[in-house]
C-alpha positions as CSV (number, residue, x, y, z in Angstrom):
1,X,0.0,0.0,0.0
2,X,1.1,3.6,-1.1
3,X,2.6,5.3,2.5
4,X,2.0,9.0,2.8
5,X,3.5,11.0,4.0
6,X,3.9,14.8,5.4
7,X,6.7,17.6,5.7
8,X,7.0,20.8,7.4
9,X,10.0,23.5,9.2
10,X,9.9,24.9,12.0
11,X,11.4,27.7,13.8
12,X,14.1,29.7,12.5
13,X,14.9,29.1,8.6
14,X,18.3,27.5,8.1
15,X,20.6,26.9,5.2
16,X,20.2,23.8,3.8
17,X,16.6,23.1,4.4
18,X,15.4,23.0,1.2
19,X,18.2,20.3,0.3
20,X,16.5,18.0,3.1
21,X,13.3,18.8,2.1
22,X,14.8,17.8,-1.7
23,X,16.1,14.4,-0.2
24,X,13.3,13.2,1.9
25,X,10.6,13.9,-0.9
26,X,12.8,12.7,-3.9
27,X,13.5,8.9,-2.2
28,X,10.0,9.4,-0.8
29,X,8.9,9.9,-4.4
30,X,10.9,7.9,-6.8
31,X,12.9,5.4,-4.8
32,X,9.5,3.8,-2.5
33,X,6.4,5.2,-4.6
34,X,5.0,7.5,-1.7
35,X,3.2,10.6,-1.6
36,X,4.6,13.8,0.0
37,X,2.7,16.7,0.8
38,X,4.5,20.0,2.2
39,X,2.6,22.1,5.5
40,X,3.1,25.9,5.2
41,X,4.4,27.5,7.7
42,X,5.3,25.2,10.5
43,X,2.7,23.0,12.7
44,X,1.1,26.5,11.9
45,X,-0.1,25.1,8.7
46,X,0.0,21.9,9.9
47,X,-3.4,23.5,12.1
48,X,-4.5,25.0,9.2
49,X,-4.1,22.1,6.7
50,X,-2.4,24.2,4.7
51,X,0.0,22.3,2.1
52,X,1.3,21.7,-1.2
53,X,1.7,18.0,-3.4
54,X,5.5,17.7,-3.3
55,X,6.3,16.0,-6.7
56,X,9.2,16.2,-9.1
57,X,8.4,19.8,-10.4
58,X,8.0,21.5,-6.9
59,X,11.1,19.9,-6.0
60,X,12.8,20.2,-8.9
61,X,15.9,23.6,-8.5
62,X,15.5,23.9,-5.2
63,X,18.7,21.9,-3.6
64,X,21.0,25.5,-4.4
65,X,18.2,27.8,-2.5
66,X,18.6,28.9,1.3
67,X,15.7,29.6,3.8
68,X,12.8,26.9,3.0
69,X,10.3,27.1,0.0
70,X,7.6,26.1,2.5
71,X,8.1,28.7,4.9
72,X,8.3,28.3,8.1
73,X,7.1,29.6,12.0
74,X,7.7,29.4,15.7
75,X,4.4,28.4,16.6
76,X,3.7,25.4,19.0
77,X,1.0,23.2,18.9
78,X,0.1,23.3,22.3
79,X,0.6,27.0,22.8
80,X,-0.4,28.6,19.7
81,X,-2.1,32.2,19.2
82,X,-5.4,32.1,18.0
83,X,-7.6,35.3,17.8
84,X,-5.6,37.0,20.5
85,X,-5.7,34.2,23.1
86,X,-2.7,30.8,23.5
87,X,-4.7,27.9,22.7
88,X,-3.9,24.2,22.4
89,X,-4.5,23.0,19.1
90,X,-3.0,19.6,19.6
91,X,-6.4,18.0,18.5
92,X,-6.8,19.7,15.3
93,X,-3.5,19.1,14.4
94,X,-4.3,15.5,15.1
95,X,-7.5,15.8,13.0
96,X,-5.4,16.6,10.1
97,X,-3.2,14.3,10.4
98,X,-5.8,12.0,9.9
99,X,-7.8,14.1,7.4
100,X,-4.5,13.5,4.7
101,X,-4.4,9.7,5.5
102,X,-0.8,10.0,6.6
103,X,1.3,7.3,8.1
104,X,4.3,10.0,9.2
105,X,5.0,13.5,9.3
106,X,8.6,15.0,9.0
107,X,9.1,17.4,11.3
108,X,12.5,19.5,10.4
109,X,14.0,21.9,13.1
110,X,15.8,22.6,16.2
111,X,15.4,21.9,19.6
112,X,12.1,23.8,20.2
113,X,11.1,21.6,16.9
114,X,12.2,18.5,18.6
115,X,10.0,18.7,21.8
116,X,7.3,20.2,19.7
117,X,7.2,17.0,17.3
118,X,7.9,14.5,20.7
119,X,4.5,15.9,22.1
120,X,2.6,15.0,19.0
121,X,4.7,11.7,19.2
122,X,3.2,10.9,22.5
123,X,-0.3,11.7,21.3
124,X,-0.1,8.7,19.0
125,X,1.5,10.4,15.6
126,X,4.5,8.4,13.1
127,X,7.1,11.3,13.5
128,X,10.9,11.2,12.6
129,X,13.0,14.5,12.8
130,X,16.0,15.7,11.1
131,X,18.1,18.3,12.8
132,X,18.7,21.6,11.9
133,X,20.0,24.8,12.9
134,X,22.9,27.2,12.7
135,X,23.9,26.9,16.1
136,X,24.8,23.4,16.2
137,X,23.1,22.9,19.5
138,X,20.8,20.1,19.1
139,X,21.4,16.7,20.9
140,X,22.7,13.3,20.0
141,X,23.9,14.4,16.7
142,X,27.5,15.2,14.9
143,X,26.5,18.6,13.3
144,X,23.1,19.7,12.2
145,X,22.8,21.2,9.0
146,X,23.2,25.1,8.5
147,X,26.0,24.9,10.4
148,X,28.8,25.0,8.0
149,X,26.9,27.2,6.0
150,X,27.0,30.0,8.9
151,X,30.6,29.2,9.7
152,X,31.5,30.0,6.4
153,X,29.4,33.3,6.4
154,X,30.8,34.7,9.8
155,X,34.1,33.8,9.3
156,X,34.4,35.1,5.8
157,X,33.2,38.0,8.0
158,X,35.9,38.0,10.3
159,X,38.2,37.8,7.5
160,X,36.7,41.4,6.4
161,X,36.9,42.7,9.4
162,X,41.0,42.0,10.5
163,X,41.7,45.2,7.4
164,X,40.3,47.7,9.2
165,X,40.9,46.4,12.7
166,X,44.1,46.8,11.3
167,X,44.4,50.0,9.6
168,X,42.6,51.8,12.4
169,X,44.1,50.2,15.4
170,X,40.7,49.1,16.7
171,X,39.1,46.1,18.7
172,X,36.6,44.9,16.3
173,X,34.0,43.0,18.4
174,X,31.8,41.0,16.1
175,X,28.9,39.2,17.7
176,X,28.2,35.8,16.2
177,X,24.6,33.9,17.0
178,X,24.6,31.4,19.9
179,X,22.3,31.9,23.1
180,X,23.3,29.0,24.8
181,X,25.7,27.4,22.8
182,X,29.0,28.6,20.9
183,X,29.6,26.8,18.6
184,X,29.6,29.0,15.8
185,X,31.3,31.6,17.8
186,X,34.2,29.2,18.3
187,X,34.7,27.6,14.8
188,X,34.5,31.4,14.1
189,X,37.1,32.3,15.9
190,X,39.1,30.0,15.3
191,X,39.3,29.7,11.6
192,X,38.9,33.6,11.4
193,X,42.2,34.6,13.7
194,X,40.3,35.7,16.7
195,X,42.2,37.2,19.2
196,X,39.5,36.8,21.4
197,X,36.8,34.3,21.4
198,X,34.0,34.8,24.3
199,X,31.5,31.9,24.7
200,X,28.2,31.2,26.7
201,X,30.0,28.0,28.2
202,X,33.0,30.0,29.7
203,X,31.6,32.8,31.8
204,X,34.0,35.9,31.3
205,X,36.2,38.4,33.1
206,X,36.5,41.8,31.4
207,X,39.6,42.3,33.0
208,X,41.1,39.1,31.5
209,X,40.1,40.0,28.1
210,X,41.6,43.6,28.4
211,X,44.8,42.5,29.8
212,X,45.1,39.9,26.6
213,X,44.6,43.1,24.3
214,X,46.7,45.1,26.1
215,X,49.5,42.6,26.2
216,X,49.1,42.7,22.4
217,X,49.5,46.6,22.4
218,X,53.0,45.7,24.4
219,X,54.1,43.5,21.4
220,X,53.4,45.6,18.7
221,X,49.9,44.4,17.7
222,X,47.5,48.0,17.9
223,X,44.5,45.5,17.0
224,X,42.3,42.9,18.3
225,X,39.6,41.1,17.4
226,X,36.9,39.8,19.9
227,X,34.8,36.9,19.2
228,X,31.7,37.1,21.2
229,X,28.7,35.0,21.1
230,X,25.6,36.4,21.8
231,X,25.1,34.6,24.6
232,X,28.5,34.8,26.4
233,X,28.4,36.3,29.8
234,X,30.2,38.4,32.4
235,X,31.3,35.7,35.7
236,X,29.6,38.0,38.2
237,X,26.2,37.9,36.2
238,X,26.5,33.6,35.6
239,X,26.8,33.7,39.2
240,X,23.5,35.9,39.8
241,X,21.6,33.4,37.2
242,X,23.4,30.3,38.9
243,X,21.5,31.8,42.4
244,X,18.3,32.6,40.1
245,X,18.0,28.8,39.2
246,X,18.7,27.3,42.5
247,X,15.9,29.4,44.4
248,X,13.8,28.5,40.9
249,X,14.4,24.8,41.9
250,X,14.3,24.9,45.4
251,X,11.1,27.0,45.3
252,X,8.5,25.4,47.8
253,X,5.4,27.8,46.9
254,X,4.4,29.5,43.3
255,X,5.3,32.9,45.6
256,X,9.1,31.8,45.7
257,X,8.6,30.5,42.2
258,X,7.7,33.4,40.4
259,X,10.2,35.7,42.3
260,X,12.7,33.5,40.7
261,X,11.5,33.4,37.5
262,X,11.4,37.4,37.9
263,X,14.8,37.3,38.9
264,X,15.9,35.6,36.3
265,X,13.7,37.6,34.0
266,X,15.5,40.7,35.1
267,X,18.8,39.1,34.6
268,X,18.1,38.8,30.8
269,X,16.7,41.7,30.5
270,X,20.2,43.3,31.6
271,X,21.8,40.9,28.9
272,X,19.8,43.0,26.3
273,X,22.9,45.1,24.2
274,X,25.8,43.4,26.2
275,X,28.1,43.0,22.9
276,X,27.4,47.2,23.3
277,X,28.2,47.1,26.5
278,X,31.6,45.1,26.2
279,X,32.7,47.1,23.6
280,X,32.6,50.6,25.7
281,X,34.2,48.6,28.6
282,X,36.9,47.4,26.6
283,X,37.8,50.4,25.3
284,X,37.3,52.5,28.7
285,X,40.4,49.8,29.8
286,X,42.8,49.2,26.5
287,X,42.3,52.7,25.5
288,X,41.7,51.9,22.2
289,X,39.1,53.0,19.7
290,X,36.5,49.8,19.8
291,X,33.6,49.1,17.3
292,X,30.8,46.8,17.3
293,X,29.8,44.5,14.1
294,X,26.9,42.0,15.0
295,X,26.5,39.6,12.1
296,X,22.7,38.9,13.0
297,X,20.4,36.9,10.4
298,X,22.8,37.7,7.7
299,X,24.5,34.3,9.1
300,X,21.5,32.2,8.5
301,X,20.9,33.2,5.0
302,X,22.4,32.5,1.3
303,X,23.0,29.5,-0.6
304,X,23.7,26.3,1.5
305,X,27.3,25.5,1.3
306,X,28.4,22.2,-0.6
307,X,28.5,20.1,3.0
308,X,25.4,21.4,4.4
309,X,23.7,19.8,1.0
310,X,25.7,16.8,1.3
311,X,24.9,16.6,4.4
312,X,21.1,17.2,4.7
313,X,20.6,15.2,1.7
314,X,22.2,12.2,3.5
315,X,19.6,12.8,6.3
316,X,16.6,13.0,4.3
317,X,17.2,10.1,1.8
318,X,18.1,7.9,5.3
319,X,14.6,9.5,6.5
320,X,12.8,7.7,3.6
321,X,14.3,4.3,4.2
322,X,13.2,5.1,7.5
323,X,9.8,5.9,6.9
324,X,9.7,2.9,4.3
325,X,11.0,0.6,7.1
326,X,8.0,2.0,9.8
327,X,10.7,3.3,12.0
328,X,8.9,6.3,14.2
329,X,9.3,8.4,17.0
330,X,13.3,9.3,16.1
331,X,15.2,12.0,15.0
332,X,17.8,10.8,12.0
333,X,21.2,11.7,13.6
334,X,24.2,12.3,11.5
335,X,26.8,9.9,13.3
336,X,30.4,10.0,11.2
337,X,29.6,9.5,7.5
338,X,26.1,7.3,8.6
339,X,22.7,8.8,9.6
340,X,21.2,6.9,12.4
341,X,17.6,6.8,14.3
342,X,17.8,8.3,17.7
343,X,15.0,8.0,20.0
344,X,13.1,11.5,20.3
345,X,12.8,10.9,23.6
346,X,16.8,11.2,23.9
347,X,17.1,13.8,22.0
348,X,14.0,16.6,22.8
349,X,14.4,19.0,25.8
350,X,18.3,18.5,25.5
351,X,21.0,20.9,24.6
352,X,24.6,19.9,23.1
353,X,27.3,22.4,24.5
354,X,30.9,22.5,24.3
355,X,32.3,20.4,26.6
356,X,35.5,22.0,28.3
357,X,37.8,20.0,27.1
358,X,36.7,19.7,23.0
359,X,39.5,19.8,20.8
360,X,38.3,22.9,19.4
361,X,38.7,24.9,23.0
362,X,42.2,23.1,23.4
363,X,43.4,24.1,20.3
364,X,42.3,27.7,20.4
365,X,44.1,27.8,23.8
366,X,47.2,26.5,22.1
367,X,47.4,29.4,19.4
368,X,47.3,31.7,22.3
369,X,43.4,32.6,21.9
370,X,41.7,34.5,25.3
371,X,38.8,32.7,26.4
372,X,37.7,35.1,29.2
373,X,38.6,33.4,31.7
């Protein structure tokens, strides 16, 4: 019996979508003999039964294209806005579902995607994931696709950016995406000649980062460039969140509760223009002249690079063997030059940070790099 099945993205849009979207749907298509429909918009459309018959045509020039052709949104299906008020429209979605007869629906995004498609999961739907996102973050996989395609943007930026640090005798602080990870700010920095690489992992001291570009003003070098990811913080403030969270845990009423979540509500709220901030404190203590770059969306956008295809078209053809095997309730992990089924379960509501002692952090630490700390 013909399987059908469903696609959508969710979240942010990410390089090398529209190559997984190619791969799944092509050996979907002509390798098994299924039917693929594409949802608008996120589980958005999903709600809305909003779609489009993927066949040959639709997928036909898209492998080369960033962002995704089916759009995409950060809408949850448990907490979704509808006429002014955050509904649950889990059982619509589910209504769907069955309305198009499908026996799986591939869900493509990041973390907030994961957890999203593991609560349809446990409301009885086929799902399998693939793993996307710029900030290489998600869990129980190598790399997610979009990565190398951002690297490549923000370090070609970096590149740019050493001429006039140069000329001018500037810091150049360039802010690279990350919230909780750094990833991208590290593979940045590294490949780009940072001087400085700042990361959410390794709270900072200010002081430590001057005195490394002051030391550079005593050996000649008038320029730096700092590294930071948006995410990286100041020691003093990682210890005030630290605090925030235990009282969050250790809360016994919702008074004590929401006084924590407050706190910690005030504490990002201060986060709000840090790279700014750093800048005008770096220059208050080097004495040097210090401008701000922040790199922004520009990072997720453009062609895919030539791995990031490779790559998200080895996930999405392994998604279809998947699907034709009745293998659910996974995300397809790439694992060394394989792709492998990882249970959801493993995978949502988990983050995958830089662990202390990566190769990546050991080797910037040989070429002299500061790391804030």
């Amino acid at each position: 019996m013909t399987k059908h099945i469903g696609i959508l993205t969710a979240g942010g849009d990410s390089p090398g979508l529209n190559a997984a979207i190619r791969g799944v749907g092509k050996a979907a298509l002509g390798h098994y003999g299924m039917q693929v429909i594409g949802f608008r918009d996120g589980f958005r459309g999903l709600k809305d039964n909003r779609f489009e018959p993927l066949d040959g045509k639709y997928l036909s020039g898209i492998l080369t294209i960033g962002g995704t052709v089916l759009g995409t949104s950060r809408d949850k299906p448990h907490r979704m806005p509808i006429g002014g008020k955050v509904q649950d429209m889990t059982d619509v979605i589910l209504e769907n579902y069955e309305a198009n007869h499908l026996d799986a629906l591939v869900c493509l995004g990041g973390g907030g995607t994961q957890k999203n498609a593991l609560r349809l999961m446990q409301k009885g739907l086929n799902i399998i994931t693939l793993p996307k996102t710029i900030d290489n973050d998600v869990a129980m996989t190598d790399v997610t696709f979009g990565f190398d395609t951002a690297l490549g943007i923000a370090t070609d930026a970096v590149d740019r950016l050493h001429s006039t640090a140069h000329s001018h005798h500037r810091i150049i602080v360039v802010e690279i995406m990350g919230h909780r990870a750094g990833w991208l700010a590290l593979g940045t920095g590294i490949a780009g000649g940072a001087d400085v690489i700042l990361l959410p992992e390794i709270p900072y001291d200010v002081d430590s980062v001057a005195e490394a570009i002051r030391k550079r003003v005593r050996t000649g070098k008038k320029f730096s460039i700092v590294a930071v990811a948006e995410g990286a913080i100041p020691r003093e403030q990682s210890d005030k969140i630290r605090e925030a969270e235990a009282k969050k845990a250790s809360a016994t009423n919702k008074e004590q509760k929401k006084q924590a979540k407050a706190e910690l509500k005030a504490l990002e709220k201060q986060h709000i223009n840090h790279t700014l901030q750093l800048s005008k404190q770096l220059e208050e203590l080097t004495g040097l002249e210090s401008r701000v770059t922040i790199l922004g969306h520009l990072q997720r956008g453009g062609t895919p690079s030539a791995m990031d295809r490779l790559l998200a078209t080895r996930l999405g053809t392994a998604c279809a063997d998947l699907i034709d095997a009745e293998v659910y309730g996974v995300m397809v992990a790439a694992r060394g030059e394989a792709a492998e089924p990882v249970p959801l379960d493993e995978v949502a509501g988990k983050r995958k940070l830089i662990p202390l002692d990566h190769p990546w952090i050991v080797s910037a630490r040989r070429v002299g790099t500061n790391l804030g700390d």
